[in-house]
N, C-alpha and C positions, 0 to 999 in steps of 0.2 A: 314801575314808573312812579315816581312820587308826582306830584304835582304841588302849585301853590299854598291851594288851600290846604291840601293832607301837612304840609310844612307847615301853615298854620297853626293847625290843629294839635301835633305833635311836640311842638313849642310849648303851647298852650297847656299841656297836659303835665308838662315839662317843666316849666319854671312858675305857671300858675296865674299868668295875665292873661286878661282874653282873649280868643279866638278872633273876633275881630279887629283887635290891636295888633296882634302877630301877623294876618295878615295884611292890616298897612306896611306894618314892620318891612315883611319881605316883598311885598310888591315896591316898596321908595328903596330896596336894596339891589332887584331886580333893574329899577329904572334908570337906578344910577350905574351898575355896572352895563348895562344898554348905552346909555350915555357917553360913557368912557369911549367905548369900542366905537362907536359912531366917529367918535371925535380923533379917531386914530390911536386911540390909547389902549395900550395892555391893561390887565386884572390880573394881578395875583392874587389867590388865594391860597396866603402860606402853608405849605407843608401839602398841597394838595393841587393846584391846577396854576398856570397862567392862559389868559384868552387871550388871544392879540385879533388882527387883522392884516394881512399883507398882500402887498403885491404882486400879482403874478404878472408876469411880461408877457405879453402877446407874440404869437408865434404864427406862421406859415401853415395848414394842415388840408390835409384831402380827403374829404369827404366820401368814405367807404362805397357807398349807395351810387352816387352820382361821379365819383372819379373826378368832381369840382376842386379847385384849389380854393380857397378861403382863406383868410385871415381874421384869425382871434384875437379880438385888440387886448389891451390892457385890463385886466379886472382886480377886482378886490377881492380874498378869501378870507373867509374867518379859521383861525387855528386852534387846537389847543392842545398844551403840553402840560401834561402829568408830571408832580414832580419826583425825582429819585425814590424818596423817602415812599411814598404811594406806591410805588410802580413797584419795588420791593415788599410791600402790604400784599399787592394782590399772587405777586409771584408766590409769597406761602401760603395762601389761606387756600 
């Protein structure tokens, strides 16, 4: 698991600006692809991920335990799809 600041960090070791710049850097990167998906929007990140958000339709279901009928309304899911180029990376490594 990487986290933020290891991102930070690693940057920082990496190109040679501060640790504390790098992590402004990727938290106002982090905020803005938050931002995006909030707002309904996909995130590409070429040659490597898109994020979206969609809707799933609410459906009819019975509740295993209690043999209740229910209804699942409309919700929102987050997705995300790998793209070819990646998905073929990880198949040979």
């Amino acid at each position: 698991m990487i986290r933020n600041k290891d991102l930070a960090k690693h940057l920082s070791k990496e190109i040679g600006v501060s640790e504390k710049d790098w992590a402004k850097i990727v938290n106002i990167i982090f905020d803005k692809i938050k931002k995006e998906l909030l707002n309904g929007s996909d995130v590409t990140i070429y040659e490597f991920l898109t994020l979206g958000v969609k809707e799933a339709i609410g459906r009819n279901v019975v509740v295993p335990s209690t043999k209740v009928l229910m209804e699942a309304k409309n919700y929102k899911k987050v997705f995300a799809k790998f793209s070819v180029s990646f998905r073929n990376k990880i198949k040979k490594s």
